[in-house]
MARMAR-69970 format. One record per residue (C-alpha): residue number from 1; x, y, z; residue in three letters. Coordinates in pm, 1 decimal. Each point is the difference from the previous one (the first is absolute). Layout:
residues N
{NUM; {X; Y; Z}; ALA}
...
end
This chain:
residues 406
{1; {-9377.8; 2357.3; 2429.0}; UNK}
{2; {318.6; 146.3; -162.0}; UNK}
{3; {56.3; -174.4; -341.4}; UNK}
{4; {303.9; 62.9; -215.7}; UNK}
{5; {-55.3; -25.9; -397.2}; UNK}
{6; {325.3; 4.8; -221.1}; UNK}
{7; {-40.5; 4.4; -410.7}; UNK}
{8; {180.4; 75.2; -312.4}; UNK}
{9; {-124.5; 174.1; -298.5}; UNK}
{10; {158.7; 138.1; -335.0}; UNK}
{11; {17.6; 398.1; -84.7}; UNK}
{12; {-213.9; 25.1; -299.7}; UNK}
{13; {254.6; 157.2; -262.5}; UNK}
{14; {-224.4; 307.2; -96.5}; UNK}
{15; {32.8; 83.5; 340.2}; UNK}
{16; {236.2; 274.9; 68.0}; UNK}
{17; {182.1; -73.9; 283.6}; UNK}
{18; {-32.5; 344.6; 155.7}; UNK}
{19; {-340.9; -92.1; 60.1}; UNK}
{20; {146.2; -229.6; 296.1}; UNK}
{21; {27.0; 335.1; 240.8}; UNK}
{22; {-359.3; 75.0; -31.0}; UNK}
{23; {-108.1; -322.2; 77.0}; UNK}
{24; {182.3; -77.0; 262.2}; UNK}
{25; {-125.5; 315.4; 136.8}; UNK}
{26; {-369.6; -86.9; -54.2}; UNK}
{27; {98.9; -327.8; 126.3}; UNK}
{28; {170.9; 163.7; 333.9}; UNK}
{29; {-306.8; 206.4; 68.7}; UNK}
{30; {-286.6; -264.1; -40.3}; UNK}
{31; {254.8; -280.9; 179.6}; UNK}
{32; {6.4; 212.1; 277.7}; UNK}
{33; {-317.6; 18.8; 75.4}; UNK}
{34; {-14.0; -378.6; -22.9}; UNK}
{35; {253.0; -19.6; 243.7}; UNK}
{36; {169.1; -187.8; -271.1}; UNK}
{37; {347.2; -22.9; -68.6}; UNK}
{38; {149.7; -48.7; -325.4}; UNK}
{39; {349.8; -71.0; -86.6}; UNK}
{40; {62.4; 31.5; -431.5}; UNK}
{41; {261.5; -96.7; -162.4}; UNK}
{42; {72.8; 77.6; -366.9}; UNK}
{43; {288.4; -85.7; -208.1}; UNK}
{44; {-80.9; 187.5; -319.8}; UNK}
{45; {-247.9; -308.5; -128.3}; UNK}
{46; {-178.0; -201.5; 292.5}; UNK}
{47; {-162.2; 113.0; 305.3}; UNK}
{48; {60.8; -137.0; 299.0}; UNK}
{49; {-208.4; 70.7; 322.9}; UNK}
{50; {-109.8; -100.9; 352.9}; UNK}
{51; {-347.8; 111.8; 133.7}; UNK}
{52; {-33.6; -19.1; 385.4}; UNK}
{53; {-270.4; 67.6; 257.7}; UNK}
{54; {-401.8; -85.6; 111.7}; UNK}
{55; {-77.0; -267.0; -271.8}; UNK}
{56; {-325.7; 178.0; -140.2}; UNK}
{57; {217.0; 292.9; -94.4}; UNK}
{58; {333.4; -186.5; -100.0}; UNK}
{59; {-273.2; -201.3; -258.4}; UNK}
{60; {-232.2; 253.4; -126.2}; UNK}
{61; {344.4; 253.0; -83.3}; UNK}
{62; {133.4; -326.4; -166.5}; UNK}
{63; {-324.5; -36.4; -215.8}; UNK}
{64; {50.3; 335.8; -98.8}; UNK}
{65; {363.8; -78.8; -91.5}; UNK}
{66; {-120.5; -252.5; -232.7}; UNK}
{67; {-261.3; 168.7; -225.1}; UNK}
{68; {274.3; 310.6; -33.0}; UNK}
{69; {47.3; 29.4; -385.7}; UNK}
{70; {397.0; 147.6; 40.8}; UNK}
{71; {126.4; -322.4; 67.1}; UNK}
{72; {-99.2; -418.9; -96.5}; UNK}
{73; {107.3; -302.1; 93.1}; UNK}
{74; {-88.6; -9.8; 387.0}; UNK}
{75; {104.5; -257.7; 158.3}; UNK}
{76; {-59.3; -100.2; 363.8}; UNK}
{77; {292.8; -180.2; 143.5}; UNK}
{78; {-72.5; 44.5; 442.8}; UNK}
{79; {-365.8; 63.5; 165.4}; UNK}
{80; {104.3; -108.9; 324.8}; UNK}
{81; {-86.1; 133.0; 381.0}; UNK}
{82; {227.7; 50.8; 321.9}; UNK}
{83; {-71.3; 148.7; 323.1}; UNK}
{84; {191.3; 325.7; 5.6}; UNK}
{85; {142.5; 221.4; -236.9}; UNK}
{86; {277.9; -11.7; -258.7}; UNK}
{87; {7.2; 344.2; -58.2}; UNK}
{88; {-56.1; 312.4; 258.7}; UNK}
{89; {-95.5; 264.1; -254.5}; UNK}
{90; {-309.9; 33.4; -234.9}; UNK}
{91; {-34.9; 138.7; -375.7}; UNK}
{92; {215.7; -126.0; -250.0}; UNK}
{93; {357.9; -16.3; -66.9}; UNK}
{94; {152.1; -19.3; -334.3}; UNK}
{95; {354.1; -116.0; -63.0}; UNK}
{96; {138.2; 36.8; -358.3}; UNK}
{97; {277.8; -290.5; -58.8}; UNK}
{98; {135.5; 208.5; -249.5}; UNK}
{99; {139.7; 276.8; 230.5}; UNK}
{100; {79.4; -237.7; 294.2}; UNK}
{101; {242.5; -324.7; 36.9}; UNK}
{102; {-162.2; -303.3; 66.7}; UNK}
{103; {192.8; -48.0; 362.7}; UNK}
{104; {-127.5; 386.4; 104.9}; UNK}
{105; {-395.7; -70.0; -102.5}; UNK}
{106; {-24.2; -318.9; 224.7}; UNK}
{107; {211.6; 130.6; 270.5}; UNK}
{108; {-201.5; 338.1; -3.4}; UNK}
{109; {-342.7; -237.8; -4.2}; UNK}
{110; {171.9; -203.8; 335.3}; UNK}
{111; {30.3; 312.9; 187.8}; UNK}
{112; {-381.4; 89.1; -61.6}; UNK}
{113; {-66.8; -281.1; 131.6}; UNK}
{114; {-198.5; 42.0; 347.7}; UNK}
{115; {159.6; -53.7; 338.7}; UNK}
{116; {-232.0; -223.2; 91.6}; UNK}
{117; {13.2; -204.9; -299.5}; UNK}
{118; {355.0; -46.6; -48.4}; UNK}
{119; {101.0; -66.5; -411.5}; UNK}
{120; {213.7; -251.0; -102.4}; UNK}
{121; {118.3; -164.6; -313.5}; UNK}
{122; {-222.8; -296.3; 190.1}; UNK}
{123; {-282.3; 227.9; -57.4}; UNK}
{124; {-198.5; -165.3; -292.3}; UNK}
{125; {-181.5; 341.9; -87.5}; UNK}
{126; {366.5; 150.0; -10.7}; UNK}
{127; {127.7; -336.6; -221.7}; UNK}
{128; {-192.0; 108.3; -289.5}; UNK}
{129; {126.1; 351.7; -4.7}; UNK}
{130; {337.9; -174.4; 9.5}; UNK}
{131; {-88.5; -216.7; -308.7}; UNK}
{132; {-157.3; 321.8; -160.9}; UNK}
{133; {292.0; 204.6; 60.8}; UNK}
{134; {294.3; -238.9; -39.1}; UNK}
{135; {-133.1; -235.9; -348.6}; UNK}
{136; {176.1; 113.4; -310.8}; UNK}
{137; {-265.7; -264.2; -221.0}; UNK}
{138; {-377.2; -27.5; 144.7}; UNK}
{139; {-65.0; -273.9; -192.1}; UNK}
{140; {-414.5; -17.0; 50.4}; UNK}
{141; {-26.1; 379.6; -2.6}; UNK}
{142; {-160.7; -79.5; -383.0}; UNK}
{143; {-119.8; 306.4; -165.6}; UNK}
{144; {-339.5; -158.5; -134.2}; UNK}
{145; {-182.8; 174.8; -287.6}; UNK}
{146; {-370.7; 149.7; 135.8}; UNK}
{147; {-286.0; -246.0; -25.8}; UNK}
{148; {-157.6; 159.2; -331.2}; UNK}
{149; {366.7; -5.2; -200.8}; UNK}
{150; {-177.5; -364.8; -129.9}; UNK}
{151; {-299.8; -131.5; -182.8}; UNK}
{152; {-81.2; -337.8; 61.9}; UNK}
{153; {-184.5; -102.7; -326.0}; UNK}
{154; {-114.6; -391.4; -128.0}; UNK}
{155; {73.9; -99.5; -300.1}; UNK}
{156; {-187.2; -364.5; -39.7}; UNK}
{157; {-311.3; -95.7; 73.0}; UNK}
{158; {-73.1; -249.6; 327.7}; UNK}
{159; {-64.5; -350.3; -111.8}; UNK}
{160; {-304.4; -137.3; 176.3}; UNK}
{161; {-166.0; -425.1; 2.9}; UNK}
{162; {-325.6; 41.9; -120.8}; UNK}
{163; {-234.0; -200.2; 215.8}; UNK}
{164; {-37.7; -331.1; -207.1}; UNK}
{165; {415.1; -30.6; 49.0}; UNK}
{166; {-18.3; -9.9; 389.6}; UNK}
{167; {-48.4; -376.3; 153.3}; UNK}
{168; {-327.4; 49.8; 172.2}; UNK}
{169; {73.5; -260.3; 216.5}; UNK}
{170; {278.1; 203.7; 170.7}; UNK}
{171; {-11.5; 62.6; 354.7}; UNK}
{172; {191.4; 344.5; -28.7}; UNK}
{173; {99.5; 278.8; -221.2}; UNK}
{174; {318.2; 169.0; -78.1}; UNK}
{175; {80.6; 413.4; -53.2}; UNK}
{176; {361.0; 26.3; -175.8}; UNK}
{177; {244.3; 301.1; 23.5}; UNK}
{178; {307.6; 62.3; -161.7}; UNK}
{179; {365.4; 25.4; 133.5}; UNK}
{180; {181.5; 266.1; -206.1}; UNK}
{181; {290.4; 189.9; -136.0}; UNK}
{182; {-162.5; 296.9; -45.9}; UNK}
{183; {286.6; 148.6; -192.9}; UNK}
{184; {141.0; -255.0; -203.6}; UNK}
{185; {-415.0; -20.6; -79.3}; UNK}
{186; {27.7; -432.4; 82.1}; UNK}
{187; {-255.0; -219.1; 185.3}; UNK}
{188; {253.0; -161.8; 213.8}; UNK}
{189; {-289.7; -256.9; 170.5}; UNK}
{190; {-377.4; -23.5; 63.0}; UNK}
{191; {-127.9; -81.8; 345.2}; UNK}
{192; {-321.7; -203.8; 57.2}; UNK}
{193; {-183.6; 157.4; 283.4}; UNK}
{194; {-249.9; -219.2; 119.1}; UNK}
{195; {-321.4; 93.7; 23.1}; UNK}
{196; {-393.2; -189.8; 58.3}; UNK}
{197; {-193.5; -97.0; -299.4}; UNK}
{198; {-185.8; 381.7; 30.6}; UNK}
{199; {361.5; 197.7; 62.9}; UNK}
{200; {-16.6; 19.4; 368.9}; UNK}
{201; {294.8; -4.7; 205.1}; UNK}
{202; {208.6; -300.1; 140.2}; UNK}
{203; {-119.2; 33.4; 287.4}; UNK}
{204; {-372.6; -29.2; -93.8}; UNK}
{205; {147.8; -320.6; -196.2}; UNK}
{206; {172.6; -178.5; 326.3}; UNK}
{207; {-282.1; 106.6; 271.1}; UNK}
{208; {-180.1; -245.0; 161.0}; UNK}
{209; {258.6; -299.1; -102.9}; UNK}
{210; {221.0; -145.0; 231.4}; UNK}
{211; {369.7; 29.2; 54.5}; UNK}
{212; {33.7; -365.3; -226.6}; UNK}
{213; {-259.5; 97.4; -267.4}; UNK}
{214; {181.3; 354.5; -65.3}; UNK}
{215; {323.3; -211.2; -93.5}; UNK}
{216; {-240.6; -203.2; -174.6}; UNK}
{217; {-158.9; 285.9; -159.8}; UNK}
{218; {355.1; 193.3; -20.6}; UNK}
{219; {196.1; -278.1; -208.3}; UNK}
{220; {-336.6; -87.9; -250.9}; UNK}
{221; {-35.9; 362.6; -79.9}; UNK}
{222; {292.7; 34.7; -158.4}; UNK}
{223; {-157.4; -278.7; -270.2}; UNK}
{224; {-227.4; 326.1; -108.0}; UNK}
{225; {286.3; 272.7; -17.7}; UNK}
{226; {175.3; -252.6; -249.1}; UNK}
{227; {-309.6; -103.3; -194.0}; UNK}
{228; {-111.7; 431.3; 2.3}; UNK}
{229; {391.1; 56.6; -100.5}; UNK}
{230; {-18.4; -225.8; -312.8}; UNK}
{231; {-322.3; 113.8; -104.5}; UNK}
{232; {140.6; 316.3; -53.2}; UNK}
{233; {277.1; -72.8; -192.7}; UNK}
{234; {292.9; 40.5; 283.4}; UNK}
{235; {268.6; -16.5; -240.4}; UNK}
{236; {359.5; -14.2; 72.9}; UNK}
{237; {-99.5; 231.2; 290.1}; UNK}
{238; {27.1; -135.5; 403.2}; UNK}
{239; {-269.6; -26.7; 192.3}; UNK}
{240; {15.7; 66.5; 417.8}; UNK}
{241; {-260.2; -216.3; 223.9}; UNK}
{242; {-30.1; 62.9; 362.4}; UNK}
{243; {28.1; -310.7; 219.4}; UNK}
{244; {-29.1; -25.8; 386.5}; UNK}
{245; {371.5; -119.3; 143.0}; UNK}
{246; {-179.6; -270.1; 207.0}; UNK}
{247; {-201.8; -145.1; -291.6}; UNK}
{248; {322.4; -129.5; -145.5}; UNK}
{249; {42.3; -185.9; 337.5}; UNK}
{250; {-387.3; -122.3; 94.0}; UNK}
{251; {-108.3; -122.4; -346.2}; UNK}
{252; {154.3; -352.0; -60.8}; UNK}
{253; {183.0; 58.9; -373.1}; UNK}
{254; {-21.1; 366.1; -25.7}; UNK}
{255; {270.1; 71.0; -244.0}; UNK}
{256; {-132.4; -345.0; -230.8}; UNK}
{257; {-316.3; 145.7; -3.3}; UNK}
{258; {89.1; 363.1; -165.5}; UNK}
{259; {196.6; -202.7; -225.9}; UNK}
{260; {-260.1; -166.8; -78.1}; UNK}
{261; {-223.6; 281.8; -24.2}; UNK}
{262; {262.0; 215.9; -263.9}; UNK}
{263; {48.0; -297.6; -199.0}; UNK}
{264; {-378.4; -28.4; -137.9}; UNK}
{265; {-36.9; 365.1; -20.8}; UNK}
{266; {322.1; -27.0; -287.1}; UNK}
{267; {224.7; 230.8; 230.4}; UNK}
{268; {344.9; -99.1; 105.7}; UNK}
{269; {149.6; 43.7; 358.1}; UNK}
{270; {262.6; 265.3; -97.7}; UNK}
{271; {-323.3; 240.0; -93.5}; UNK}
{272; {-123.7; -31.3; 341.3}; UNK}
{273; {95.7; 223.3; 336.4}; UNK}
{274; {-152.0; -114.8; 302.3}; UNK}
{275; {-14.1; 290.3; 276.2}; UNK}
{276; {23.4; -76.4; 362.4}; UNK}
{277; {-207.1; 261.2; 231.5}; UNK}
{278; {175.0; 79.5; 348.1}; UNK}
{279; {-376.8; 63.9; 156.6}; UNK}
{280; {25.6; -372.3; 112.9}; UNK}
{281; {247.1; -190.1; 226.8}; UNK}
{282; {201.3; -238.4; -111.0}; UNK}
{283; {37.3; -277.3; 324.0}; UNK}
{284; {133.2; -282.7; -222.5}; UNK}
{285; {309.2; 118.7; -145.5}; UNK}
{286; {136.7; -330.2; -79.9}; UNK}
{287; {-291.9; -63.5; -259.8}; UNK}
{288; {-41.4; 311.6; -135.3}; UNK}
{289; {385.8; -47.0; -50.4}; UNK}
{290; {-85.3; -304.7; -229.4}; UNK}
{291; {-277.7; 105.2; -159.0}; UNK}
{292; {220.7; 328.8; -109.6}; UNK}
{293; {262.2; -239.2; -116.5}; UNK}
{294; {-252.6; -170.6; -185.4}; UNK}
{295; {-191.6; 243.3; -135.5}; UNK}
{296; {368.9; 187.2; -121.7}; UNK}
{297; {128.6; -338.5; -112.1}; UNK}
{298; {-265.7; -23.4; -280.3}; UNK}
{299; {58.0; 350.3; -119.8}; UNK}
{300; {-265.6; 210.9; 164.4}; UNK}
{301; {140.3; 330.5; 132.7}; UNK}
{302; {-80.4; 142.6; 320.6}; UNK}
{303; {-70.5; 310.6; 155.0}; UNK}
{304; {-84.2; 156.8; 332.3}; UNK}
{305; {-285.0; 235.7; -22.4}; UNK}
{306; {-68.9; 305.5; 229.7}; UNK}
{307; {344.2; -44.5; 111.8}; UNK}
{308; {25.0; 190.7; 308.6}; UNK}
{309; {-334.2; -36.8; 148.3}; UNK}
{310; {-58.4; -276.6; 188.1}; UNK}
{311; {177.8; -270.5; 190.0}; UNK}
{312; {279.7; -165.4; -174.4}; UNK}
{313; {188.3; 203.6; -281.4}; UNK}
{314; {340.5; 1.3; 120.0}; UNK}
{315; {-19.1; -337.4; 101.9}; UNK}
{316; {-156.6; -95.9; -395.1}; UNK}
{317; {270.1; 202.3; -117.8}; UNK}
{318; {285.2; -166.9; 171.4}; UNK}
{319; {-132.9; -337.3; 16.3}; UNK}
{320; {-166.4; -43.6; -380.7}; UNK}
{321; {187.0; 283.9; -235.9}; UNK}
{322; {-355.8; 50.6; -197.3}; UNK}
{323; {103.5; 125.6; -339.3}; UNK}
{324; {-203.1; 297.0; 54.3}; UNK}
{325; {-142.2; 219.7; 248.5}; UNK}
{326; {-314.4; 238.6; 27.7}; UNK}
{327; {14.8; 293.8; 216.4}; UNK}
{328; {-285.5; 87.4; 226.6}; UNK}
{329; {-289.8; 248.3; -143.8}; UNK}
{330; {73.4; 139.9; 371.8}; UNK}
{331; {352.0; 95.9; -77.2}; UNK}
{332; {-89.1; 108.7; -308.6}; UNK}
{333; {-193.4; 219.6; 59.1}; UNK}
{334; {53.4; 360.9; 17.0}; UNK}
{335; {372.5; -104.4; 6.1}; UNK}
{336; {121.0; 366.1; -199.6}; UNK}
{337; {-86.7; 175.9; 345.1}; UNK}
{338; {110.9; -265.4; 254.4}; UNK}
{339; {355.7; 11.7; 109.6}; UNK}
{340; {-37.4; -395.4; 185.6}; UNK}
{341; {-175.7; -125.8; -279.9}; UNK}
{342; {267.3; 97.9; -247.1}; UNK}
{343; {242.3; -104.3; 259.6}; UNK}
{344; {-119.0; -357.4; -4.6}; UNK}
{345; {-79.4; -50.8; -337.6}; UNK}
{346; {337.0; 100.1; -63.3}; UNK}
{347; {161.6; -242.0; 216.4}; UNK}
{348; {-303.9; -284.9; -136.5}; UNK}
{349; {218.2; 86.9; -324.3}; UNK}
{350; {331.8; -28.4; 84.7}; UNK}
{351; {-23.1; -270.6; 138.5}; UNK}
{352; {-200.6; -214.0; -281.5}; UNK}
{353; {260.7; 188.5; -218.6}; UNK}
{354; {267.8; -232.3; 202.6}; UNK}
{355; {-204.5; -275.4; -44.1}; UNK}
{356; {-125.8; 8.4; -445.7}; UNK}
{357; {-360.7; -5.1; 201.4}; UNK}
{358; {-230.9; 228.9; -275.6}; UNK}
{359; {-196.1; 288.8; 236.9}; UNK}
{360; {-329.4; 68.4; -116.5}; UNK}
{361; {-243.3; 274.4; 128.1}; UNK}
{362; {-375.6; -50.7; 48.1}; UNK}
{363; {-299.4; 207.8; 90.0}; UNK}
{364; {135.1; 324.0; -218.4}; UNK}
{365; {-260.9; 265.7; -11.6}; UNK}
{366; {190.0; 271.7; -35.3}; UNK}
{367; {215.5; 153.8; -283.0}; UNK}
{368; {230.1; 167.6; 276.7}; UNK}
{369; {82.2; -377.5; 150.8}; UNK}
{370; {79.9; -173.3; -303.4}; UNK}
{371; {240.0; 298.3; -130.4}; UNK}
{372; {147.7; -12.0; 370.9}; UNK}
{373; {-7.2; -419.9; -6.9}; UNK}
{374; {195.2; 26.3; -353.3}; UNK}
{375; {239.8; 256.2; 114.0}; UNK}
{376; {98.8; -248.3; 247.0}; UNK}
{377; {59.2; -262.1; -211.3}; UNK}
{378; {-331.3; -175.0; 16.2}; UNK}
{379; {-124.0; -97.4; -391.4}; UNK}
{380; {-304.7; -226.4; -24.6}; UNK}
{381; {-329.5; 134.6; 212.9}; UNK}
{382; {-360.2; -121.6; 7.1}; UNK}
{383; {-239.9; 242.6; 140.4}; UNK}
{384; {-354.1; 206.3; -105.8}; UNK}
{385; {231.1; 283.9; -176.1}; UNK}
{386; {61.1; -278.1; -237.0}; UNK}
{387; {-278.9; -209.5; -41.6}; UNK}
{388; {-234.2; -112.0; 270.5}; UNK}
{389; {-122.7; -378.4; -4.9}; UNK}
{390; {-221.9; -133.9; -191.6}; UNK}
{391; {-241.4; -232.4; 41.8}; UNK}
{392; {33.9; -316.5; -254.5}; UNK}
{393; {224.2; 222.6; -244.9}; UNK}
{394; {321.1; 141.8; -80.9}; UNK}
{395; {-23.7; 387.1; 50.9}; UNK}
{396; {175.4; 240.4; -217.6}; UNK}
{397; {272.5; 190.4; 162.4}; UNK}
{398; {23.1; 386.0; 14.7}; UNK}
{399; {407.8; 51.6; -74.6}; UNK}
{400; {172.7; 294.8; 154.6}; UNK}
{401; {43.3; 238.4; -375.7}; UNK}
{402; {192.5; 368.0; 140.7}; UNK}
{403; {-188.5; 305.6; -70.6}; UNK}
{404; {186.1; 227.4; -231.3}; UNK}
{405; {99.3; 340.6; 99.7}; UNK}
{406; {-143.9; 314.0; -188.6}; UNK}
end
């Protein structure tokens, strides 16, 4: 199947840039044999380039692109498939934008194009060379420090209920993880992860119930995450719950009942954010509508959680204006090499931007995504390069300290 990779990629400054003419010719030689074609572009700092040809060999060169040392930052932005091809010849092309105008490169990149497959500004392979060639500011081409520039070191201990402070008539157990600024060094908020009495997962917690008792079980659980919360000295800090949309709407006095429930555990409303999955549907939008009201009306904040994963975010976002959203773990992740990803998250921004809606990222493992996530404008994060739940406690967080050059 012919496939067609484009990325981007930064010249690593102790390259010399003489070194581009033997690599391309390296690159020419084994491309060939591929029956690859490669198309580079290079405008004295990024790379540019479009692999074409059998998808086994298109990937396995691109692979090979990635672990090369002369150059960081990869970034796929295209892996897409078409029946014929773009380009006639094979081996690899480079085109320096320093010694050609911008109108001459994509004009001289049109007429390689094959007879058969006909180029045109329509072209969307041909639309990012455009873009490459024609954008004075690449605002997400962020030059991000390598992975080992940071240590990641704690500095307090994690604060832990002994045993004879949890309520051993509980039916469930909470894990809590932090929501950070990692470089201001701030807890912003802790979220309550629910958990069974052992530390299994949610799931293990609802199975076997019924679609009534896991509202049941949904809304009472939040009793413990209040009670755990107190018990270990919350503070002036927030606290985030999880709470199905349709238990709002199927228990009778939802939003009196969390009250309720903050009230004896000494907490106010305003320290409290409840989080709405999208992994369920919401049919009764009228309720969940009041219940929203409701829950906003006596000063509890709200937030949509793995925005962008499941079945009603832009809908939440329009409908409800939460006063905060959490990005997906699966647009997260690996985001400093995936053109879409950065895409979107962008646009996730920009348009909460618009709207004073806070952006916060979840599920950061990596040191790479949370310098790429800041870069874009993104400043509180809860992930395992942080701190990674724990079970009845507070755990200590591991800030970002830069590593001092020798």
């Amino acid at each position: 199947m012919l496939t067609t990779i484009i990325y981007r990629s930064h010249l690593r400054d102790d390259v010399p840039v003489k070194a581009l003419e033997s690599m391309v010719a390296d690159a020419n030689i084994k491309n060939n044999r591929a029956d690859v074609t490669g198309i580079l572009l290079f405008n004295g700092t990024h790379f540019f380039q479009l692999l074409e040809g059998p998808e086994e060999n298109v990937k396995a060169i691109y692979h090979a692109i990635c672990a090369d040392n002369r150059h960081y930052n990869v970034v796929e932005l295209l892996c897409d498939y078409s029946p014929s091809r773009r380009f006639g010849m094979r081996g690899m092309e480079l085109f320096d934008l320093r010694e050609h105008g911008r109108d001459e490169v994509l004009q001289v990149i049109l007429d390689k194009g094959t007879s058969r497959y006909q180029l045109t500004y329509r072209d969307r392979a041909l639309q990012f060379f455009r873009t490459f060639v024609e954008a004075i500011e690449k605002e997400n081409y962020f030059e991000i420090p390598s992975a080992d520039s940071w240590d990641f070191i704690a500095t307090e201990r994690t604060r832990r209920l002994s045993p004879q402070q949890l309520n051993p008539e509980a039916s469930c157990g909470f894990a809590f993880q932090p929501i950070i600024d990692p470089l201001a060094r701030e807890v912003i908020s802790l979220e309550g992860l629910l958990r069974t009495t052992s530390g299994d997962s949610p799931q293990v917690y609802f199975a076997g119930l019924s679609s009534d008792e896991i509202y049941l079980a949904d809304l009472h659980s939040k009793k413990t995450a209040f009670a755990l919360a107190a018990a270990l000295d919350l503070g002036d800090c927030t606290l985030s719950v999880n709470i199905l949309p349709m238990t709002l709407v199927n228990v009778p006095d939802a939003v009196e009942i969390l009250l309720q429930a903050i009230a004896e555990n000494h907490l106010v409303p305003e320290q409290i954010i409840v989080e709405f999955t999208e992994s369920e549907a919401i049919s009764q939008f009228d309720g969940f509508s009041r219940a929203v009201r409701a829950l906003k009306g006596a000063g509890i904040s709200v937030a949509i959680d793995h925005f962008g994963a499941g079945f009603a975010g832009l809908q939440l976002l329009a409908q409800f204006q939460p006063d905060r959203i959490k990005i997906n773990r699966d647009l997260i992740q690996d985001v400093h090499k995936s053109g879409p990803r950065q895409a979107i998250i962008h646009a996730i921004i920009k348009c909460c931007t618009s709207l004073e809606i806070g952006v916060s990222a979840v599920g950061v493992e990596k040191a790479e995504e949370w310098m790429w996530l800041e870069s874009a404008g993104i400043t509180e994060f809860q992930g395992h390069l942080f701190a990674s739940p724990c079970f009845h406690g507070f755990p200590a967080v591991a800030w970002p300290e830069k590593k001092t050059e020798l």
